[in-house]
N, C-alpha and C positions, 0 to 999 in steps of 0.2 A: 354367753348368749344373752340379749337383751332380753326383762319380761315381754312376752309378747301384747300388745293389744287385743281388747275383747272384751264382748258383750257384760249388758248390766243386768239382759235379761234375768230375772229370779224365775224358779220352776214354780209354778203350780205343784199346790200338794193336794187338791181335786182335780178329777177329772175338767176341769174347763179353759177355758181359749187364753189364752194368752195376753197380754191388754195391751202389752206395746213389742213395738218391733228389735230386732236385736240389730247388732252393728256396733253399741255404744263402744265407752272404752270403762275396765275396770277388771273386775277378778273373773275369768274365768269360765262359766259352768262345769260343774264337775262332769266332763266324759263331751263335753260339746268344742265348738270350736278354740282353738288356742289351747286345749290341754292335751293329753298323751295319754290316751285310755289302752286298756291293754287290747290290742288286736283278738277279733276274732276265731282267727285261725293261727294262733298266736301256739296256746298249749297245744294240741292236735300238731303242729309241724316242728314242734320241740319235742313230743314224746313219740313220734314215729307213726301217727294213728290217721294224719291228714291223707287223705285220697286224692292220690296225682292222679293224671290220666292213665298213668303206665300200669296202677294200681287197679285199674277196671275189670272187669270181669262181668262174664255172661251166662246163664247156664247154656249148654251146649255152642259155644260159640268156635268158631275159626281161628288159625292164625292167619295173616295175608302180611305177606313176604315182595319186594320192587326187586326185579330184573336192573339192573341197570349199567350201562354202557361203558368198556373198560376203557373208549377210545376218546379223544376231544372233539373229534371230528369222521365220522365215518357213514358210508351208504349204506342203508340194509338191503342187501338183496332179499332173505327169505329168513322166516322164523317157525319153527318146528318145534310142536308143543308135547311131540307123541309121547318120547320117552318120558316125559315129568306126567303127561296124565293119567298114566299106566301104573305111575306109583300108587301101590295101597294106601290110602288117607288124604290123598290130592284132589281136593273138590273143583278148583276151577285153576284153569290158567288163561287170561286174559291181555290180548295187545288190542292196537289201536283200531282194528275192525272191529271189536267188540264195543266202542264206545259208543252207548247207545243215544248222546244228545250230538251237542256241539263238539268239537275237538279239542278247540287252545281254549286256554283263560287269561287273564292277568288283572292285577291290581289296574292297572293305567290303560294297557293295551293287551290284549288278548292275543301274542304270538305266543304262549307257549302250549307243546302238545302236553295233551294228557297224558298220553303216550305216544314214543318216537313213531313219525312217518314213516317216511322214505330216508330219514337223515337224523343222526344222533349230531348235535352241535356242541355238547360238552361233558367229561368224563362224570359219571355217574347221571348220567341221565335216564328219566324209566323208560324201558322197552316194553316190559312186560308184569305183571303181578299176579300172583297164586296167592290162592287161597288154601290152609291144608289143614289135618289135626290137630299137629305142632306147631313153633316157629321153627325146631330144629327140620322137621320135615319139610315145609314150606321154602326152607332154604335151599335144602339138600334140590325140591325140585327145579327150584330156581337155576341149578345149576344144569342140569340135566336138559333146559330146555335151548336149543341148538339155534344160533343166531349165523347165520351167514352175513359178515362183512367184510366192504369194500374201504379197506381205513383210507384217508384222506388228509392231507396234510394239513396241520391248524393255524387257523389265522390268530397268534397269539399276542403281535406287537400294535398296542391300541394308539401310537403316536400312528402307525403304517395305518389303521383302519380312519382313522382321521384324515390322513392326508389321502384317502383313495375315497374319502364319503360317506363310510360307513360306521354313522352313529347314528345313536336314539336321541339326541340335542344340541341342538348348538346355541348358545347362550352367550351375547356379546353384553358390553357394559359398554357405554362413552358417556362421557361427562368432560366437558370443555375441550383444551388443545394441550396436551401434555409434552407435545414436541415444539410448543414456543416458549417453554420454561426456561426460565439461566438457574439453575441450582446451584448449591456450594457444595454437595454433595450427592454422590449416587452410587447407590447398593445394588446389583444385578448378580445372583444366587439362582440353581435351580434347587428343587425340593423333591424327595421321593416319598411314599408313604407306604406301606405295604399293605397287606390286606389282612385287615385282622377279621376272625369269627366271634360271634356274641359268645358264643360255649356256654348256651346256658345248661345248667347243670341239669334238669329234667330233658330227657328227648321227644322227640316230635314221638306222640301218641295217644291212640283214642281210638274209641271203638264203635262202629256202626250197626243198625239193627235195623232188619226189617221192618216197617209197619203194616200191620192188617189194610189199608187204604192202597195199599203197592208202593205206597213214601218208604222215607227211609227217616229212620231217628238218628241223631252223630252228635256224642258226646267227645268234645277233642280239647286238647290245649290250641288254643289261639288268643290273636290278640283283637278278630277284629269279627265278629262273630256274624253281622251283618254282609259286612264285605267277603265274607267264604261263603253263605246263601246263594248272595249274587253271582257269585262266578260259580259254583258247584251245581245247582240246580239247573242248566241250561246244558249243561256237560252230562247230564244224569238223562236228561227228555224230559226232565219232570214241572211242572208248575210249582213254584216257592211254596204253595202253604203245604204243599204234601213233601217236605223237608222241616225237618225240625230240627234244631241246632241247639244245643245248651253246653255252656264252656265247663269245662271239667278243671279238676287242679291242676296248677301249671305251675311248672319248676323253671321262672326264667325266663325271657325273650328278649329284651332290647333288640328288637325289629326281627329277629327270627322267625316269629309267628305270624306276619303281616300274610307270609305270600300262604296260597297251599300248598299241603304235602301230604299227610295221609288223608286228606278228609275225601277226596275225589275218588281214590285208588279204594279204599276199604268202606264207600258206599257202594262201589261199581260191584266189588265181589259180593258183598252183601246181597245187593241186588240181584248177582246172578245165582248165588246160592241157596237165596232163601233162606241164611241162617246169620245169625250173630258175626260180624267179623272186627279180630283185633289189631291191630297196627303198632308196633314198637320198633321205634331205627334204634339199633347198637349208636356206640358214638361213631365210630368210622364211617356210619351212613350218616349220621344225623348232619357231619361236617359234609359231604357231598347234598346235602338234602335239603338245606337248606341257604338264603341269601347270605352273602356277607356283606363287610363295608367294601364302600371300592378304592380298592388302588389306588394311585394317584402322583400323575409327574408335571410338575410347574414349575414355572421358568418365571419369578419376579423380577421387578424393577424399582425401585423405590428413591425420591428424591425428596433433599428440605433447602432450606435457604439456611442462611448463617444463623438466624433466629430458630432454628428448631423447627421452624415449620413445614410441615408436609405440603409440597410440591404437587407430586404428579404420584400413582402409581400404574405400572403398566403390569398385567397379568398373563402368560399363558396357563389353564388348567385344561389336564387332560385325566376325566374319570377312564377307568375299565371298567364299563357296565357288564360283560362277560357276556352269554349267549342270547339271554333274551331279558326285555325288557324291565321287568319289575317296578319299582317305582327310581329307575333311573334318570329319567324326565324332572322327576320333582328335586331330584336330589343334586342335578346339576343347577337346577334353577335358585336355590340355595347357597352352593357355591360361590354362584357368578355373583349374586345378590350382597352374602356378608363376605367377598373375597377381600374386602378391605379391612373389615375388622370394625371398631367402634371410634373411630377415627375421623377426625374431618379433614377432608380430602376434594378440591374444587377442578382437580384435572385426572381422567382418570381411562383407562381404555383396559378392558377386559374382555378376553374369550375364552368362554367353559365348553368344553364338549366331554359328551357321556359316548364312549366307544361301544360298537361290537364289535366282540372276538371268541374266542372258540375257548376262551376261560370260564371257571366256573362261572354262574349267575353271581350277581350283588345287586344289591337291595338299601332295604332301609337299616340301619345301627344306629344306637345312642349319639346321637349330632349330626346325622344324618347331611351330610355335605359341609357341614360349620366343622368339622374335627379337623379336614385336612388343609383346608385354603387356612385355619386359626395356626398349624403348627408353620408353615410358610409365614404369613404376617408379621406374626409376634416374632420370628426367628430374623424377620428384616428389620422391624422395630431397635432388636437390640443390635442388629451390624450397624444402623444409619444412627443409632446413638453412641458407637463406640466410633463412628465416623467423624463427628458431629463433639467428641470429649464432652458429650451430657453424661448425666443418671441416666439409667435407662427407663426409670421411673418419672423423673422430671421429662424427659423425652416424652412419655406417655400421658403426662401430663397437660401438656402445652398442646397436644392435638386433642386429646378427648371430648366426644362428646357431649351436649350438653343438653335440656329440655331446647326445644326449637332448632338445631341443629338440622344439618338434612345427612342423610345416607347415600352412598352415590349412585341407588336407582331413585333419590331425587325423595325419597320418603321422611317426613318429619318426626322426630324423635317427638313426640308427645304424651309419654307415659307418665308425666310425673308431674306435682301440682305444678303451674305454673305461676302461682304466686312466692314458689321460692326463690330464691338471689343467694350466688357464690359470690362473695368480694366483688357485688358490683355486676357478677356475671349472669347469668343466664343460670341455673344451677345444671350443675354439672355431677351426676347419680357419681362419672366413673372417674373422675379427680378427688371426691369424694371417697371411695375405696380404695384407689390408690395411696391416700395417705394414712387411712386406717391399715395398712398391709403394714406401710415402714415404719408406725407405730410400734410395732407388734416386734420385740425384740427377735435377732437370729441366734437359733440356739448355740450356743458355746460350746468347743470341743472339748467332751470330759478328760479328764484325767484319768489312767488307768482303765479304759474300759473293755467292756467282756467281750468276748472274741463272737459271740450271736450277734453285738452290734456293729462288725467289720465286714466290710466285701466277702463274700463267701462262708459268711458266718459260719453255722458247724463244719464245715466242710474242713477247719482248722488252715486256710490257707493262705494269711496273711494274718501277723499281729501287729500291723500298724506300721510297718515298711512298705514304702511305695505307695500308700493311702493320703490322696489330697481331696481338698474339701473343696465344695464349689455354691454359689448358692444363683438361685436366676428365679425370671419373673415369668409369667404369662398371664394374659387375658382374653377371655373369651364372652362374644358376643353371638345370641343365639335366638334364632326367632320360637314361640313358640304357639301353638294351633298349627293348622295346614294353611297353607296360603295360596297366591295369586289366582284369588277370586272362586278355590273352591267353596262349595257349601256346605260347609262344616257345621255338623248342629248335634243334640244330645238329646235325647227324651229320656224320663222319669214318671214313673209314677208313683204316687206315695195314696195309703189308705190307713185312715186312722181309726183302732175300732176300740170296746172295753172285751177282756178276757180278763174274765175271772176277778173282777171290777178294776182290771189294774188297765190304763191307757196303752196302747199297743201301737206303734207308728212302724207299717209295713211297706218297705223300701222294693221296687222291682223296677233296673235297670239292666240293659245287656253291657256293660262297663267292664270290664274283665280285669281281675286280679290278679298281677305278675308277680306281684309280691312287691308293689310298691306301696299299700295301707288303704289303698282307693276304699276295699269294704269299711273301715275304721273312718274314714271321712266322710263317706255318704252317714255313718249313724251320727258322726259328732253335728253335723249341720241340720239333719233332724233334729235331736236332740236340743242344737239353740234356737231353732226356729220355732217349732214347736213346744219345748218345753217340755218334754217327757225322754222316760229315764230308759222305760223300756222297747229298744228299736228291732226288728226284725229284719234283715235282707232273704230277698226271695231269690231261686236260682237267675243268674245271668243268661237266659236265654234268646231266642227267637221270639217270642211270645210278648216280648218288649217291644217297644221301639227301636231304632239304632242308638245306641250311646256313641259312634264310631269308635273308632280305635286307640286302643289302650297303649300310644307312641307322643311324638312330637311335644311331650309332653304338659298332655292337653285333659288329661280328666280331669284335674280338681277344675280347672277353669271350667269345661265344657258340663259332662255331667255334674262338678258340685253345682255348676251355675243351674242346670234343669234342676237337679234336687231342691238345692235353694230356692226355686222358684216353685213348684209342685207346692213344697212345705209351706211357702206363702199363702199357696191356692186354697188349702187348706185350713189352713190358722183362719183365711176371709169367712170361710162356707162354717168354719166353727162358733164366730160370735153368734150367728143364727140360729144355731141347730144345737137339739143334743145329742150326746153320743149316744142316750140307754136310749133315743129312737131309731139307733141303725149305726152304720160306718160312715166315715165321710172320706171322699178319696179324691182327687184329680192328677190328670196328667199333662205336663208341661211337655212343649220344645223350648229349649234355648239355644240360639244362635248370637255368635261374636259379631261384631262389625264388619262390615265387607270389606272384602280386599281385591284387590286388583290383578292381570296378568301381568309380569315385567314384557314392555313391549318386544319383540322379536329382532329388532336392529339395535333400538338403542337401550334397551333395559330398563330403559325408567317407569316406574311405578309403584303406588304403593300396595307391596305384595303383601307384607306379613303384616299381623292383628297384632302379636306384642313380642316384646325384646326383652330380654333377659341378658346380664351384666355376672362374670365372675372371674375373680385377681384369684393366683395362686403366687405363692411363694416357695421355692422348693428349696431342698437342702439337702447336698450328697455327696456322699464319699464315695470314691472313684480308686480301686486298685489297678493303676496305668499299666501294670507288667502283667499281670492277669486279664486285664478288662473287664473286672468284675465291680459293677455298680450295687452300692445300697443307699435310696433314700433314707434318710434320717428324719428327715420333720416337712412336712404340708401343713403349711399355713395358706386359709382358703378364706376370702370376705366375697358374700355373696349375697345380692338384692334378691330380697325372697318375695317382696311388696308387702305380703301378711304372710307370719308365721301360722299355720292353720294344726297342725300339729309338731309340736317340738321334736320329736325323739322319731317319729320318721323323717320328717326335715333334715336331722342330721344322716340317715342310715340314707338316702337318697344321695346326700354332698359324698359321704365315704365311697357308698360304691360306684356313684360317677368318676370320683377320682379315683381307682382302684381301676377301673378298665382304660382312662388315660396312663397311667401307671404302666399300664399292663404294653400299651400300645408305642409307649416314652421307650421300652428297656425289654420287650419279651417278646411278646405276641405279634405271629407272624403266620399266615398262611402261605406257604412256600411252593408255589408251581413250576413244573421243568416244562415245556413245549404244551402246556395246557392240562397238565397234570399234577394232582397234587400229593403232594411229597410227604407231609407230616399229620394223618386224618386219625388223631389222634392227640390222648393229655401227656402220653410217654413223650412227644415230641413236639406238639403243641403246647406251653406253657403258659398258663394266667399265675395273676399272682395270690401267691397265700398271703396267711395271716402272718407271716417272717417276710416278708416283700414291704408288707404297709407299715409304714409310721405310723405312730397317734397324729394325729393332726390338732388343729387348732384352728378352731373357726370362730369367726366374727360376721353375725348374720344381721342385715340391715333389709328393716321396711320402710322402705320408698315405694307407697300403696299406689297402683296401676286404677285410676277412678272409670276405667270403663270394665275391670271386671269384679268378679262375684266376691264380696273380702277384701277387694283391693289386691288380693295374691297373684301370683308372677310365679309360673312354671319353673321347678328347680329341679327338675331331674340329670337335663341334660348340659347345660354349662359346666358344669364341674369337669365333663370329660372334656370339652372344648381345652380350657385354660392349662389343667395341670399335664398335660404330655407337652407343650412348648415349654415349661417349667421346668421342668425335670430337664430336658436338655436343655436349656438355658444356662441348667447349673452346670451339667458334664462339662459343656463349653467351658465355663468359667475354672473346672475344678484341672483342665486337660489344657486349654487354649486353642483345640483343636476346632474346625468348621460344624461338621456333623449336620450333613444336611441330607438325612438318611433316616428316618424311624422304621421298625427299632433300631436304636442302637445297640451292634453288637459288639462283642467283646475284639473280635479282631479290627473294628475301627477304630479301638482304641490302640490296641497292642504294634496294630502297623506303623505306628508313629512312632512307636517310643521305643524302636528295634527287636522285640520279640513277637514271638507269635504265640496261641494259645497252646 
C-alpha cells in the first residue's frame, strides 16, 4: 500500500488556534487523518465488555415477542388474544387495531402495515406482538394467540408480476439505435442471482422506555436513526420531539437496519404498558425480519466490432422487490443506471423493473442494485472477449472509461483532475488499474500442499486428484451518496472546551457506527483540523441533526464533510476568542452537489454525486467431481481518492470481498412458493476465516476535488467486483457457462458425470 498523503498541520502544544489550514501533503498527525489510531470501541469488543443492543437492560422491564404469519399470502378473518392474555406474566397482546397513529411506513413509500390488516402478503409477516415477563413466556403466548386464516395462493414468479404490471419501477435506459449496428460479434446470455441476507451477526434489537411526557425513549441498532423518527412517530400518534431515539451498539448491517423492525413494535407495547420493553429476534426471525438483496433475472446482449469495440448493449433486468416496497425504487434506479458497468458504450437500450410478489421484502445490501447488473456485465465482458480472441483485460481496456467520458444515462465522468493525460488520452482511473492488476503476478501452484489448502479442506476429501485451477477478472463500478436528485446532507456539531487545562474537542453526530471505524474518523479529522489530541464523541442520537444513513457508503464523504466543516467553524471563531473565556462550538450542514432524477422514458441524467472504481483478480481451485470450490488468492486495486485511514481501509476492501465471496460460492436464500427454506447459519452459510484468502491489495489515490480529502467511498466496490471474479475463474478452471450465483457444487458435478 502506498504512503498515503496528509496534512503538515503540526499540533499546538498550548491551548491555541491553529495558524494554518490542513490538506497539505507530508507525515501524518499522529491519530489524525491518514494514520490508524486504534478505534475506540476497539478494546470493549475484543474483550466482551462493548454493549450491543441485545446487551440492554431495564430495571423492571418487559419482553415483547412478533406473531408472525406462517403463510406468503393469506386473509385474516379473525384474531383471538384470549387464551395468551390469560396467561400469568402476559401484559399486553396487540394487533393492528391497536395501532394508536398511522398504520404503514416505509423508507420511500409507506405501504407497509405495522401490523397485518386484512391480508398477510409474505411469510413472517407481524400479526401481532406481546408483551410478557420472559422472552420464553412472551413466545409461548405468541403461540396461544389463535389467527383464523383464509391461505391464498402466492404470487411468487416476478418475471409473471411484470408482465401483468405489477411492480414498484420501471426503469428504461436508451441511448442511440443499437438495432442499426453491423457487429463482428454478439454475446446474448441470461443471468440469475439469488438472494442473499446481510447476516449480520448482532440481531435486530433494542429496547424502549416509557417517558414521563407520555413519549417514548428507543435505544436500537440502526442505521438510519433520523429516518426511524420519521416513519415511527406518526405510527405511535405522537409528535417527533416526544420520541427520543439514540443508536445503541450494533453488531452489523450492510442495509439490514435501514427499514424497521423492532423500534415500532416495542414502542407500541411500551406505550401500552407503561413499562420498559425488550425486543431480541432469534436468527430465524432476524432472517424473516428483516430486508434482503433482491433477486435477479437478466437476459443480456452485448456487441463490438472487429476492433474491440463495444457496439451496442441491450439489457433485460428483473429485481424481486418481494411484498412491499422498501427502498426498491432506488435500487432499480441503480441498476438501470450502472447496468453497463464502467464502460463506454454509444448504443444502448435497457429496462429495469423492481417486481411485486408475495416473497419475502428486499431492500437495501452492500451494492445495493450495482452487485447484480456488475455479475451480468463483467460475465459478458469475458464471453464477447473470448469471442472477439482478446485478453479479457485488453478487452476491458480498450472500452474503459476515462475523465470526460459519458455513462449511458449521459452522465460525465468527472471525478478526476482533469489536467491529467493517458498516452495522449483523456486519462483513464480504470485502464490505469487494469494494468496495476496484471502487474501483480498470479500466484504459482505450490508443490506438495496441505490438504486445509484443497477443495474441501479438512473434510480430507480430495488430495489434488480432479483439482484444476482457474483464474478470472472482475470489475465493479459503484455510485456512492444517494442519488437522482435526493437531498442528502449531514449535520455536525463540534464544541471545543479546556478540562482540566487540557483542550477537549467534543464531536456530536447522529452517524451510526456498524462497525465500519466512522467514530475513529470523525476524531482523526478533528484532530487535523483542530489540532488537539484529546477528542470526545458524544451518544449518536436524535438530539443531533440527521447525519442520514450509515449505507451507500457515504459517511466519511457526508458527515467527515459536516465534521470537517463544523471543525473549520471553530478553528475561525478560535483565532478570536479564548478558551479559559468559555467553549467555542458550532454546527455545520454539509451537502454534496446536486443530482438529478434519471428521466422516466429515457434515463438520462446526471443521478449520482460520485463513482467509485474496483478490479479484482481471483484465483481458484475447483474439485469438478465434487464440486467443491476454494479461492486461493484476491488480488484487489482499488481508487480510494484519499486514504483516510489505512488499516480500516483495508478491513472495509476484505470484508466487502468476503460477502462477494460469500454470494460468488455460498450464500443463498432459498424460497419454495414464497417460503423460506434455510432461516438459518446451519443452512445458510457465509463464509469463514477457511473460505478467505489473504489477499493482496493495491490501493490508488486518484483524489475526487469536489469532496472532503479528496476520498472516494470504499465500502461497497469490493463487493461489486470480486463475485464476477471468483466465477470468472470457475469458468476458466471448469470451461463451463455458469451463469447462475451461487455456484453450486451440482453445477459443476452435472457436467463432468457425477453427482454430489
Amino acid at each position: 500500500m502506498p504512503e498515503p498523503a496528509a496534512n503538515t498541520f503540526a499540533p499546538p502544544q498550548t491551548p491555541t488556534p491553529p495558524t494554518r489550514a490542513a490538506g497539505g501533503v507530508g507525515t501524518p498527525r499522529p491519530g489524525g487523518v491518514g494514520s490508524s489510531p486504534t478505534r475506540p470501541d476497539a478494546e470493549a469488543k475484543v474483550n466482551g465488555a462493548f454493549d450491543y443492543a441485545s446487551d440492554l437492560e431495564f430495571p423492571g422491564m418487559l419482553w415483547g415477542h412478533t406473531l408472525r404469519s406462517p403463510h406468503p399470502r393469506a386473509r385474516i378473518r379473525a384474531i383471538d388474544p384470549a387464551a395468551a392474555l390469560a396467561m400469568p406474566g402476559v401484559a399486553a397482546v396487540l394487533t393492528a387495531a391497536d395501532v394508536p397513529g398511522k398504520r404503514h411506513y416505509g423508507l420511500i413509500e409507506a405501504d407497509q402495515p405495522v401490523l397485518a390488516l386484512d391480508e398477510v402478503n409474505y411469510q413472517g409477516e407481524p400479526v401481532a406482538i406481546i408483551a410478557a415477563d420472559t422472552l420464553d413466556l412472551a413466545r409461548l403466548a405468541a403461540a396461544a394467540v389463535a389467527v383464523d386464516y383464509e391461505v391464498l395462493e402466492p404470487r411468487c414468479d416476478p418475471e409473471a408480476a411484470v408482465e401483468a404490471g405489477d411492480y414498484f419501477r420501471y426503469q428504461p435506459v436508451r441511448l442511440g439505435d443499437p438495432d442499426a449496428q453491423q457487429p463482428a460479434a454478439v454475446v446474448t446470455r441470461e443471468y440469475v442471482v439469488g438472494m442473499q441476507d446481510q447476516a449480520p451477526l448482532g440481531p435486530e434489537s433494542g429496547i424502549a422506555v416509557p417517558a414521563l411526557d407520555g413519549g417514548v425513549e428507543l435505544y436500537v441498532a440502526t442505521q438510519w436513526v433520523h429516518a426511524d423518527l420519521e416513519q415511527l412517530a406518526p405510527c405511535l400518534g405522537l409528535e417527533p420531539d416526544r420520541v427520543h431515539m439514540a443508536i445503541a451498539g450494533i453488531g452489523g448491517a450492510f442495509g439490514a437496519r435501514e427499514d424497521l423492525s423492532v423500534q415500532v413494535h416495542m414502542a407500541m407495547l411500551a406505550l401500552a404498558t407503561g413499562r420498559a420493553v425488550k425486543m431480541m429476534y432469534d436468527r430465524a426471525e432476524s432472517f424473516v425480519g428483516h430486508v434482503h438483496r433482491h433477486p435477479a433475472r437478466m437476459r443480456y446482449e452485448h456487441a463490438a466490432d472487429a476492433d474491440g469495440r463495444l457496439l451496442y448493449v441491450k439489457a433485460r433486468i428483473v429485481l424481486d422487490g418481494g411484498a412491499y416496497a422498501s427502498t426498491t425504487e432506488a435500487v432499480v434506479g441503480n441498476a438501470a443506471s450502472l447496468a453497463v458497468g464502467p464502460y463506454e458504450v454509444e448504443h444502448v437500450t435497457v429496462d429495469a423493473w423492481g417486481a411485486r410478489t408475495n416473497n419475502p421484502p428486499c431492500g437495501a445490501m452492500r451494492g445495493f442494485g450495482g452487485v447484480q447488473t456488475c455479475f451480468a456485465y463483467e460475465s459478458q465482458m469475458d464471453a464477447l472477449a473470448e469471442a472477439l480472441g482478446l485478453d479479457p483485460l485488453e478487452f476491458r481496456r480498450r472500452n474503459a472509461v476515462a475523465q470526460g467520458s459519458k455513462l449511458i444515462t449521459g452522465q460525465v465522468v468527472d471525478a478526476y483532475d482533469p489536467g491529467r493525460a493517458d498516452r495522449g488520452r483523456p486519462f483513464s482511473p480504470l485502464a490505469d488499474m487494469l494494468g496495476r492488476v496484471k502487474d501483480i503476478p498470479v500466484p504459482a501452484v505450490p508443490v506438495g500442499r496441505d490438504i486445509v489448502d484443497l477443495p474441501g479442506g479438512t473434510g480430507n476429501t480430495t488430495h489434488g486428484e480432479g483439482v484444476r485451477r482457474g483464474v478470472g477478472y472482475g470489475v465493479g463500478l459503484k455510485n456512492v451518496c444517494y442519488s437522482e436528485g435526493f437531498d442528502d446532507y449531514s449535520t455536525a456539531s463540534v464544541r471545543l472546551e479546556l478540562v482540566d487545562g487540557a483542550t477537549v474537542a467534543y464531536l456530536h453526530t447522529a452517524a451510526a457506527e456498524v462497525g465500519q471505524g466512522h467514530w475513529s474518523l470523525q476524531a482523526q479529522i478533528a484532530r487535523t483540523e483542530l489540532g488537539v489530541d484529546r477528542v470526545e464523541l458524544l451518544p449518536n442520537d436524535t438530539k443531533a441533526g440527521s447525519a442520514g444513513s450509515s449505507s451507500a457508503s457515504r459517511q466519511s464523504y457526508m458527515t467527515g464533510g459536516a465534521v470537517k466543516a463544523a471543525c473549520e467553524a471553530v478553528r475561525e471563531l478560535w483565532r478570536d476568542r479564548d478558551l479559559a473565556d468559555g467553549p467555542i462550538e458550532a454546527t455545520r450542514v454539509f451537502r454534496h452537489r446536486a443530482t438529478k432524477p434519471m428521466d422516466p422514458v429515457t434515463g438520462q441524467g446526471e443521478s449520482h454525486v460520485q463513482l467509485a472504481l474496483c478490479v479484482h483478480r481471483a484465483t481458484v481451485d475447483v474439485d469438478v467431481e465434487l464440486g467443491l470450490v476454494k479461492v486461493v488468492d484476491l488480488t484487489c486495486v482499488q481508487d480510494v481518492g484519499k486514504i483516510m485511514n489505512p488499516v480500516a481501509l483495508e478491513g472495509q476492501i476484505h470484508g466487502g470481498s468476503a460477502q462477494g465471496l460469500g454470494l460468488a460460492v455460498m450464500e443463498e436464500m432459498i424460497t419454495r412458493d414464497g417460503r423460506v427454506m434455510n432461516a438459518s447459519f446451519t443452512d445458510y452459510l457465509i463464509p469463514t476465516i477457511l473460505d478467505m484468502p489473504r489477499m493482496r491489495l493495491r490501493i490508488v489515490e486518484n483524489a475526487d476535488p469536489e469532496a472532503p480529502y479528496g476520498l472516494r467511498g470504499a465500502g461497497e466496490p469490493p463487493t461489486l467486483s470480486s463475485t464476477p471474479a471468483i466465477v470468472a475463474a470457475i469458468r476458466d478452471a471448469t470451461g463451463l457457462p455458469l451463469n447462475q450465483i451461487p455456484v453450486r457444487p451440482e453445477h459443476l458435478t452435472a457436467h463432468f458425470g457425477r453427482q454430489p
